[in-house]
C-alpha positions in Angstrom: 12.9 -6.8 16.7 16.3 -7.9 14.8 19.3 -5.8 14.6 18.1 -4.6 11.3 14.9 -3.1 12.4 13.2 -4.9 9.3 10.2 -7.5 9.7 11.1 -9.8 6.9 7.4 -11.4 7.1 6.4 -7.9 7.1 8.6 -7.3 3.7 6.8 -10.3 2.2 3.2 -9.3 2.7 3.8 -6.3 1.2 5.6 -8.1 -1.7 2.1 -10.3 -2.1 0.2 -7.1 -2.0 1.9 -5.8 -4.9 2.5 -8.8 -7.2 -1.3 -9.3 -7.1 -2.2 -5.4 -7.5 -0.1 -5.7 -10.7 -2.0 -9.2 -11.5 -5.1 -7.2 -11.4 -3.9 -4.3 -13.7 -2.0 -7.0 -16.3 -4.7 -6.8 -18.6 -3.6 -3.1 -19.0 -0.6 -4.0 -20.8 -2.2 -5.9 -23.9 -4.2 -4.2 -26.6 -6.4 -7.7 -27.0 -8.1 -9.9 -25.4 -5.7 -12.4 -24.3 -7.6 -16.1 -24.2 -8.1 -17.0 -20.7 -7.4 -13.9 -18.9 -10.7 -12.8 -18.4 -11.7 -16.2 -17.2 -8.7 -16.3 -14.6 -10.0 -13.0 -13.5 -13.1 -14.5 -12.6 -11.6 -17.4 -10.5 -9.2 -15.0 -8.6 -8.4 -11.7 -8.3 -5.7 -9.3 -7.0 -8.2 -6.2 -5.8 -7.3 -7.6 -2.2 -3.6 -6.5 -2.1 -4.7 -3.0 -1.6 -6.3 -4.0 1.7 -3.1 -5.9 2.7 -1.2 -3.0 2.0 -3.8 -0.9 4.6 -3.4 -3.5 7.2 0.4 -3.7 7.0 0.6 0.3 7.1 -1.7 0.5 9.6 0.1 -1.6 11.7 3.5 -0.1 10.9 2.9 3.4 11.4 0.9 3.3 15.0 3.3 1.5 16.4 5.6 4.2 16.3 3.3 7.2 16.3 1.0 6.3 19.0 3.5 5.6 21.7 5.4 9.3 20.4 2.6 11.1 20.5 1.1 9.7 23.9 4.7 10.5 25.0 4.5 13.8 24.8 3.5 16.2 27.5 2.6 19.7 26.3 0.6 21.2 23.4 4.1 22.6 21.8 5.4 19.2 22.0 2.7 17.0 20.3 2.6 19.4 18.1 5.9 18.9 16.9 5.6 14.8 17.0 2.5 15.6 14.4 4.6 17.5 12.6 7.5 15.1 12.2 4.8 12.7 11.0 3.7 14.5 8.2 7.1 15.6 7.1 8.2 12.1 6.9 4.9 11.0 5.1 5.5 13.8 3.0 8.7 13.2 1.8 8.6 9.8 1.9 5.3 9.7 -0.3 4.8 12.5 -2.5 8.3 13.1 -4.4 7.6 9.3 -6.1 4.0 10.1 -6.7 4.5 13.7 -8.1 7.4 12.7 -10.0 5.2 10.0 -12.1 2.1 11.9 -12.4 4.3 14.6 -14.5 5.9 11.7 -16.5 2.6 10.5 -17.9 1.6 13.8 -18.3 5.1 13.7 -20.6 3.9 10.2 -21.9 0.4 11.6 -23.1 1.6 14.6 -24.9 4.9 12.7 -26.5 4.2 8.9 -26.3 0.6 8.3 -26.9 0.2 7.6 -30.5 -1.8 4.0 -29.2 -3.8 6.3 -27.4 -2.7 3.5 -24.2 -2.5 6.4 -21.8 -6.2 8.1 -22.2 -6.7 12.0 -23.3 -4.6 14.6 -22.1 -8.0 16.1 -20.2 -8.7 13.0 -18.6 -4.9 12.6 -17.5 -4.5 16.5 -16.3 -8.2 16.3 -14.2 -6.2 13.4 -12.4 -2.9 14.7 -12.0 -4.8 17.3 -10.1 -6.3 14.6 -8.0 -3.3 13.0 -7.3 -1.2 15.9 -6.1 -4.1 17.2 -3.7 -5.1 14.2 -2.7 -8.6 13.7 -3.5 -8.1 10.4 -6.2 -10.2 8.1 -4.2 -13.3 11.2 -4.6 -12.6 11.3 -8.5 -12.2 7.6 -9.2 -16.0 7.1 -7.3 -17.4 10.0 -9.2 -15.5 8.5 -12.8 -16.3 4.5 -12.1 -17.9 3.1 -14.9 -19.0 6.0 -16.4 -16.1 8.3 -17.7 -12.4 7.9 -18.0 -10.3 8.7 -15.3 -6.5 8.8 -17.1 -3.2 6.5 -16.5 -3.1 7.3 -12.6 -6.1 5.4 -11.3 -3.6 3.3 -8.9 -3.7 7.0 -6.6 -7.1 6.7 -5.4 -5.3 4.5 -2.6 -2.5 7.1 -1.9 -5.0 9.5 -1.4 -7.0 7.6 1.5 -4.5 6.5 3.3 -2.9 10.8 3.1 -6.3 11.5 4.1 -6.7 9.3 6.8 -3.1 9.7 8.1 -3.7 13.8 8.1 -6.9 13.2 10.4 -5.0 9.7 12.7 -2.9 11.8 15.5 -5.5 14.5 16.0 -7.9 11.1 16.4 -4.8 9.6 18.7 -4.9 13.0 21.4 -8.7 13.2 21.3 -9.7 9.9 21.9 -6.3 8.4 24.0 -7.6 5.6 26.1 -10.6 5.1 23.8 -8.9 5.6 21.0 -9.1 1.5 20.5 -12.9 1.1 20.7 -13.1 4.3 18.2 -11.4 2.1 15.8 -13.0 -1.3 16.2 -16.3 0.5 16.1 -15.2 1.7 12.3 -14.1 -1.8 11.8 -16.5 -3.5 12.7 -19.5 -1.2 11.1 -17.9 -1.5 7.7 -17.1 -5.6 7.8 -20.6 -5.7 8.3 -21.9 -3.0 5.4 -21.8 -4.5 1.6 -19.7 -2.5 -0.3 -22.0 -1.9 -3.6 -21.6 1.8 -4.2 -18.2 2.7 -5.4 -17.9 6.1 -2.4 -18.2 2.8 0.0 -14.8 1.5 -2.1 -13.0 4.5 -2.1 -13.2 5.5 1.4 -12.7 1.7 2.7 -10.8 2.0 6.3 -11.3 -1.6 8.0 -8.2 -3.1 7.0 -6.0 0.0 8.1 -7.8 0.4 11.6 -7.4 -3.2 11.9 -3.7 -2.4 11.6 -3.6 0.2 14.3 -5.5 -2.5 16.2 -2.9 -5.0 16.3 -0.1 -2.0 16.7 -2.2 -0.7 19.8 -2.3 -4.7 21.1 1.5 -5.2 20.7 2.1 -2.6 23.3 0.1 -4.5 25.9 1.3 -8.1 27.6 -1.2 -9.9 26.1 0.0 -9.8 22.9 3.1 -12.5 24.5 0.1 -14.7 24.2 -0.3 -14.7 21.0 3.2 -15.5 20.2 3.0 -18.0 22.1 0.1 -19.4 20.4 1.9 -18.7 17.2 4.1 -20.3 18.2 2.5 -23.5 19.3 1.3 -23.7 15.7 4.2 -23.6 14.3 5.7 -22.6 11.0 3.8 -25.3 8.9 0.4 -24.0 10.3 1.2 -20.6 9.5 2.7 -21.1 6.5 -1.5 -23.2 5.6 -3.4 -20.8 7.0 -1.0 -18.4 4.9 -1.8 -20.2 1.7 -5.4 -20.3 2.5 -5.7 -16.7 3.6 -4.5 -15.9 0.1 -6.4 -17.9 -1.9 -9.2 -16.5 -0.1 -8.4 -13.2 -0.6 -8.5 -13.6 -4.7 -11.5 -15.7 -5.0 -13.1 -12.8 -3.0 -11.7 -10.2 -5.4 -13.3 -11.5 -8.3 -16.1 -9.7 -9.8 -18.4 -12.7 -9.0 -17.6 -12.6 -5.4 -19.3 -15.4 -3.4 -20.1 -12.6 -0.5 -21.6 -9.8 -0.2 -19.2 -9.0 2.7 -15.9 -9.7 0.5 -14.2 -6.7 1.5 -15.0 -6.7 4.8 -13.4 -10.6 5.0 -10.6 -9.8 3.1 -9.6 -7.1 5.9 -9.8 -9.6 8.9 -7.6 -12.1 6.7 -5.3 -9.3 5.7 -5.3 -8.0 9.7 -4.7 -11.9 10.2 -1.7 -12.1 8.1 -0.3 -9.0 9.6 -0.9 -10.9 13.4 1.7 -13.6 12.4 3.8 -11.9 10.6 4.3 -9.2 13.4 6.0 -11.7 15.6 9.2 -11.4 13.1 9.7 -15.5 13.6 9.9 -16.2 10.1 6.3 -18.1 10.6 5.2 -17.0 6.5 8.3 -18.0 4.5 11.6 -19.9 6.0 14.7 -17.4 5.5 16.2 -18.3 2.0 16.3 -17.3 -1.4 12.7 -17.2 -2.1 12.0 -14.7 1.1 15.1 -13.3 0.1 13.6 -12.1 -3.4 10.0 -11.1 -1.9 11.7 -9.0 0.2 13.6 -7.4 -1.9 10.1 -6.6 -3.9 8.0 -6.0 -0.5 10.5 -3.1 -0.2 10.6 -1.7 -3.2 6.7 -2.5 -3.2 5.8 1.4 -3.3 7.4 1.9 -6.8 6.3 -1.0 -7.9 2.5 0.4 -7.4 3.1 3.8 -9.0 5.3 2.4 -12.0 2.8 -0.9 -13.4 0.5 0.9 -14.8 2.2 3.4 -17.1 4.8 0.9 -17.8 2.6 -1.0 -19.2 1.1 1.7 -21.5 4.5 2.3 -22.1 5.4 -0.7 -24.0 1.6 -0.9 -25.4 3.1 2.3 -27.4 6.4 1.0 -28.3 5.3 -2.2 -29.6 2.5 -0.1 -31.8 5.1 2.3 -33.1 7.3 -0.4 -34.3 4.2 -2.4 -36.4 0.5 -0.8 -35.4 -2.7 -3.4 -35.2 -0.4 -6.5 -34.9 -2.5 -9.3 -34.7 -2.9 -11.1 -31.5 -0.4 -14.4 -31.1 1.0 -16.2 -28.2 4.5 -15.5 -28.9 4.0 -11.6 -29.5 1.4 -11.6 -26.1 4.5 -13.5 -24.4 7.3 -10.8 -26.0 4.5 -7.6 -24.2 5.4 -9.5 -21.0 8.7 -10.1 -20.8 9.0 -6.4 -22.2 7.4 -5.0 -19.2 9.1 -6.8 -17.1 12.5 -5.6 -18.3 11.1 -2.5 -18.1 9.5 -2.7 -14.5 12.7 -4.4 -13.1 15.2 -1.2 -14.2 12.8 1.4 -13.5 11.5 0.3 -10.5 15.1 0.0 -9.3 16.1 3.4 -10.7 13.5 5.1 -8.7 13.8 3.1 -5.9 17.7 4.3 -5.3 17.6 7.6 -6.9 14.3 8.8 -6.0 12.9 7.2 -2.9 15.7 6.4 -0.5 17.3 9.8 -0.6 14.3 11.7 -0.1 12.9 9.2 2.9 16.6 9.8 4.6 16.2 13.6 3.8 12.7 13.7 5.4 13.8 11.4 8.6 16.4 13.5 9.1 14.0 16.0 8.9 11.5 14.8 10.8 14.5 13.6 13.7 16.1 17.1 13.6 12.3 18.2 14.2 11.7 16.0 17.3 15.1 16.5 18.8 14.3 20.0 19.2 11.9 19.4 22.0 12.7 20.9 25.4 11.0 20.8 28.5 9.9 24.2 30.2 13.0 23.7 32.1 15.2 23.5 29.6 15.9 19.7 29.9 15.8 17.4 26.7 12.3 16.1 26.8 12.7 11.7 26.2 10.8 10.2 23.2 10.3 6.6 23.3 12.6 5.0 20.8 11.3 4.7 17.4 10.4 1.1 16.0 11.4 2.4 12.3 10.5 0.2 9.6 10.2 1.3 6.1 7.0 2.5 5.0 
């Protein structure tokens, strides 16, 4: 790990993830058919940056739970280093995610003459599902055959909440075995098509493939796969990179070529997370490029809870300024670079004034928390050091 305690490679995964979740919601933002769009769609997709997502928090939040919780030595104290978890989830998760769900809530009452952002039913049944946490059951029960509202993004938020509330009770039960537990869930849903839209919904390869790889880069073999890595080199990373990625979008395309798409797209996204672990710079040379994707991988959270409504958000100030404008390439080209104004500020606004404060309240929290463990003796019970990253 660098002196920053930041994975740049890491930063840029996350970056992908979210540019092509917002390539797969882009048709959101216009109120035509733009030409082409629906046949790019059906060359590649961007439904596979959720999965990367999965991997990458998988990966990133057992590596510092599992050795914490494993660390601790009576029932008291691991249940204070489950406790510390959940506050920093909490506060690091839900202030962003509550605090949009009430401003389209705003947005359907006060900005909705387009009717972009759905019906205020619709939008309050899954305001409810977002704040408890059971999205991913209402988007399954709503797919393709009711309307769900402007939140649909939260079905993701909610599995990984619901997994994450159930992962350190899994961590103390299962310890040693707590590996094959998940390669056994892997590995059963790789090889199950995902048809039914419950299978979708409650998809967990990617994120125990995660933990896998965090479990692995506390052991000495993982040296040898930086030293394989390494072998490679940063040109053969950088292909099988590329490929990996092109992969995942022809696979997320409604026309898959495999039954098995989402199960592949987890081993490529547990793949990428393998090199880019190694914090060598094997993805993307340091430089202005990385530079910018990881200044997006970071703020890759608000990014996923912000395209969507912003979006709808200029679909209704373009139709309050001249309603049913025909479609033309210039106006199509003005709805982008409109959003992306819009994304840019807002995404940066809530980033500093939202998110960062409240994650630094809840660490400090969650440290205060964990720092208050004492041995029956009275001595300062010794937590392994934390391998803090953001997310």
């Amino acid at each position: 790990m660098r002196a920053t305690n930041r994975i740049s490679d890491i930063e840029v995964l996350r970056a992908v993830a979210v540019l092509f979740v917002v390539f797969q919601h882009l048709r959101n933002l216009f109120p035509w058919q733009i030409p082409g769009l629906n046949e790019l769609y059906g060359v590649a997709g961007g439904m596979f940056g959720v999965d990367l997502f999965f991997a990458v928090s998988g990966f990133v939040i057992a590596r510092d739970l599992i050795p914490r919780l494993l660390a601790a030595g009576s029932l008291p104290e691991k249940g204070r280093v489950m406790a510390a978890f959940w506050l920093r989830r909490v506060w690091r998760l839900w202030p962003a995610a509550w605090l949009w769900l009430a401003l389209i809530l705003l947005a359907v009452v006060f900005l909705n003459e387009s009717g972009a952002f759905g019906t205020l039913a619709a939008n309050l049944d899954a305001t409810v599902a977002g704040v408890f946490n059971f999205a991913n059951i209402r988007f399954a029960q709503t797919f393709m055959r009711s309307e769900y509202g402007a939140s649909f993004v939260y079905w993701s938020l909610s599995l990984e909440e619901q997994f994450y509330l159930l992962f350190p009770l899994l961590i103390l039960l299962f310890r040693k075995h707590l590996a094959w537990l998940l390669l056994a869930v892997a590995l059963l849903q790789i090889v199950t098509p995902r048809q039914h839209p419950y299978l979708m919904m409650f998809r967990t390869d990617a994120l125990a493939l995660g933990i896998l790889l965090a479990i692995w880069s506390q052991r000495a073999s993982w040296q040898l796969a930086a030293k394989y890595l390494a072998l490679l080199g940063r040109r053969a990373c950088q292909l099988i990179f590329l490929i990996s990625v092109a992969g995942m979008a022809v696979l997320s395309t409604p026309g898959s070529p495999s039954r098995y798409a989402v199960g592949i797209i987890a081993i490529l996204s547990a793949l990428l997370v393998l090199i880019a672990a190694h914090d060598r710079d094997l993805l993307l040379r340091p430089g202005r490029s990385k530079s910018l994707l990881m200044w997006i991988g970071e703020r890759s959270y608000a990014l996923y809870l912000i395209h969507v409504p912003a979006f709808f958000l200029v679909r209704e100030l373009f139709h309050r300024m001249d309603p049913g404008q025909p479609f033309s390439a210039g106006l199509a080209t003005a709805y982008g670079v409109s959003a992306l104004l819009v994304l840019l500020v807002v995404t940066e606004l809530n980033f500093r004034l939202v998110e960062m404060p409240l994650r630094r309240y809840g660490a400090g929290l969650s440290q205060r928390l964990l720092s208050s463990n004492h041995s029956s003796d009275g001595n300062p019970i010794i937590m392994p050091p934390a391998t803090r990253h953001p997310g």
